[in-house]
C-alpha positions as CSV (number, residue, x, y, z in Angstrom):
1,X,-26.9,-20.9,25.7
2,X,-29.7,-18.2,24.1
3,X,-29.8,-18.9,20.1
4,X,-28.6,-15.3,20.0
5,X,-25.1,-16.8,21.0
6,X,-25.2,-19.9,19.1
7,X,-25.8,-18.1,15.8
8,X,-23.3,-15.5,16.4
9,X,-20.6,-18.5,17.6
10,X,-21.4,-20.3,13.8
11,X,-20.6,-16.7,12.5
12,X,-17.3,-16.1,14.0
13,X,-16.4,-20.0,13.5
14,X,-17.6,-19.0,9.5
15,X,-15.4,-16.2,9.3
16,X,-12.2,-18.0,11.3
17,X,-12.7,-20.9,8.2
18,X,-13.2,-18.1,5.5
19,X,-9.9,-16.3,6.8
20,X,-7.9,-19.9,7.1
21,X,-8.8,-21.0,3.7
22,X,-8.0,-17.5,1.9
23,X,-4.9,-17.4,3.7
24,X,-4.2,-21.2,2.5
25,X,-5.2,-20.4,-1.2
26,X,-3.1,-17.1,-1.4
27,X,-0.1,-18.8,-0.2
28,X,-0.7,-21.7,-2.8
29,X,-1.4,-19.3,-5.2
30,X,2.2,-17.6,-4.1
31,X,3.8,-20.8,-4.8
32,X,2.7,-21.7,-8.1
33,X,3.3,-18.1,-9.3
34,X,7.1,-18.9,-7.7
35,X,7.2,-21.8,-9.6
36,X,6.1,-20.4,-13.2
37,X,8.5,-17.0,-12.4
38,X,11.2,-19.3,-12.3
39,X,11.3,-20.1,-16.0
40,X,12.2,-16.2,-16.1
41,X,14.9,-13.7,-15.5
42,X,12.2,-11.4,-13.4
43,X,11.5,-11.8,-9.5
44,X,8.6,-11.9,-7.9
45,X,8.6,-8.3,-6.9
46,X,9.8,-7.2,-10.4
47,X,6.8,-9.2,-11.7
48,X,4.2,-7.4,-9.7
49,X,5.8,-4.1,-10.7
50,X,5.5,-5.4,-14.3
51,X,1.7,-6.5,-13.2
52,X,0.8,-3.1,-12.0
53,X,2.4,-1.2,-15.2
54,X,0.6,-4.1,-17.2
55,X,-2.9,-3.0,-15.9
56,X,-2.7,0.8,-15.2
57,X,-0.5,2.1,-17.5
58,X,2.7,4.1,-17.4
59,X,3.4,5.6,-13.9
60,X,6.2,7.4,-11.7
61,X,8.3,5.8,-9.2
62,X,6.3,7.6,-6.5
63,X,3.0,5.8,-7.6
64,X,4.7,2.8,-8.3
65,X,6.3,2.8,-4.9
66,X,3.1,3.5,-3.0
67,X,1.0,0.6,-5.4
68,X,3.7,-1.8,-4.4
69,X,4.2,-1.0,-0.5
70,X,7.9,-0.2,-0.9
71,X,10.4,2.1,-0.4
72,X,11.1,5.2,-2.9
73,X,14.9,3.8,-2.8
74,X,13.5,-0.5,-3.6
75,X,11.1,0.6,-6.2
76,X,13.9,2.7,-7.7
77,X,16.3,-0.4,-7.7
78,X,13.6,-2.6,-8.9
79,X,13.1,-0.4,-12.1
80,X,16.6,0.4,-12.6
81,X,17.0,-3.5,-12.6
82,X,14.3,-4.1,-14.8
83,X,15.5,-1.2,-17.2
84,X,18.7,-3.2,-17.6
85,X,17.0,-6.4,-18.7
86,X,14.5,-4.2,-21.2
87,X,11.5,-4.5,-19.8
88,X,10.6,-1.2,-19.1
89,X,11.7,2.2,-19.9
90,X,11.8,5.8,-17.9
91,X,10.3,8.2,-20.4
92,X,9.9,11.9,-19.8
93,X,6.0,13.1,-19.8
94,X,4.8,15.2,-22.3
95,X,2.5,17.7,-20.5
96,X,5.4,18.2,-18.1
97,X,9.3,17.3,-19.0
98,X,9.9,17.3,-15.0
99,X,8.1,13.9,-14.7
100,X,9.3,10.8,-15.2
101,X,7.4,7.6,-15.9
102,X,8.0,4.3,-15.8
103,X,7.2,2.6,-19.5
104,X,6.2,-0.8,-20.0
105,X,8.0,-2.3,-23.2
106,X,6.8,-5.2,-25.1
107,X,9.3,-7.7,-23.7
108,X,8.1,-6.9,-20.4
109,X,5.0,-7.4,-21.8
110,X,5.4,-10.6,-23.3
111,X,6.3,-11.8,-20.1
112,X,3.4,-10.8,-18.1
113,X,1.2,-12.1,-20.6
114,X,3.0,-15.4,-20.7
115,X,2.8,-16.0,-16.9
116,X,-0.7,-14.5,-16.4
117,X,-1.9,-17.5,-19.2
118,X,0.2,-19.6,-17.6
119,X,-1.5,-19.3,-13.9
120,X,-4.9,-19.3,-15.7
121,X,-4.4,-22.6,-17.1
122,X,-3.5,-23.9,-13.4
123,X,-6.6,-22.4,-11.8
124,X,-8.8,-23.8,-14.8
125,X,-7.2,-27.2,-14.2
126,X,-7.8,-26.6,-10.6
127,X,-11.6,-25.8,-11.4
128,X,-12.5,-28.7,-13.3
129,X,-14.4,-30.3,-10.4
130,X,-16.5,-27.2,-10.4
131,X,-19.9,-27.0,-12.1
132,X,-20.0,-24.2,-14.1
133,X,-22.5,-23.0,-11.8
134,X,-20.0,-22.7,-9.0
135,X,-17.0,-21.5,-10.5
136,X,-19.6,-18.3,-11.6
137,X,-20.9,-18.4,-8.0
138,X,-17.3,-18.4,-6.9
139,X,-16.5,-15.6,-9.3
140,X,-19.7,-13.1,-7.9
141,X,-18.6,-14.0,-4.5
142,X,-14.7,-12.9,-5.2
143,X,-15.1,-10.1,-6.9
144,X,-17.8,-8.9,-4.1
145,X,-15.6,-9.6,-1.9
146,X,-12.4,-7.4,-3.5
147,X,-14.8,-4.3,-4.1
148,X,-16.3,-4.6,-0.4
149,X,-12.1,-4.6,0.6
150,X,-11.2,-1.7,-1.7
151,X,-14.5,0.1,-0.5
152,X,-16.1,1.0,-3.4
């Protein structure tokens, strides 16, 4: 076997391990954040909705929809259900009274904040066999990774 082969074998056999263990993680990472939503009257998808309103502001359905990979009709269900349970708010925009947007209110809020702190403290616990060193390594290396995905 040429060295030509070997390396790019060890490369392929990198990225199989790299893909396994991400996909491991995220589905861990599913669980837990399971387990802490269900100390609260929201779902998981009503939580990620929550999420994106929590980090980019007030939106339409439309945006929301296409954010969350959903259906005009779900997203519309999902809001109306959080609207019940006042955690958001549909608020007319003021440059143009046709538009609609989704509001985040301070309950809703509250809860994202709550849970966000809540998964923190499990990954710190998580990270205490880390060196310090590492856990910033790790952090260059993620966030690399997520802007090389998004493209930027």
């Amino acid at each position: 076997m040429e060295l030509e082969d070997v390396i790019l074998n060890e490369e392929v056999d990198s990225v199989a391990a790299i893909e396994k263990e991400l996909r491991y993680i995220s589905g861990i990472i599913k669980q837990k954040g399971r387990e802490i939503l269900s100390n609260y009257k929201i779902t998981p998808p009503q939580f990620v909705a929550l999420q994106w309103l929590f980090e980019d502001g007030d939106m339409t359905i439309g945006e929301l929809s296409n954010k969350m990979y959903l259906a005009f009709s779900t997203t519309t269900d999902l809001v109306d259900r959080m609207e019940k349970n006042t955690l958001v708010k549909r608020v007319k925009d003021p440059n143009d009274r046709r538009v609609v947007r989704i509001h985040l209110l301070e309950e809703g809020e509250r809860i994202i904040d709550e849970v966000i702190q809540k998964r923190q403290l499990y990954l710190k616990e998580v990270l205490i066999n880390f060196s310090n060193d590492e856990v910033q390594l790790l952090k260059t290396n993620l966030m690399k990774l997520h802007q090389d995905m998004r493209g930027e």
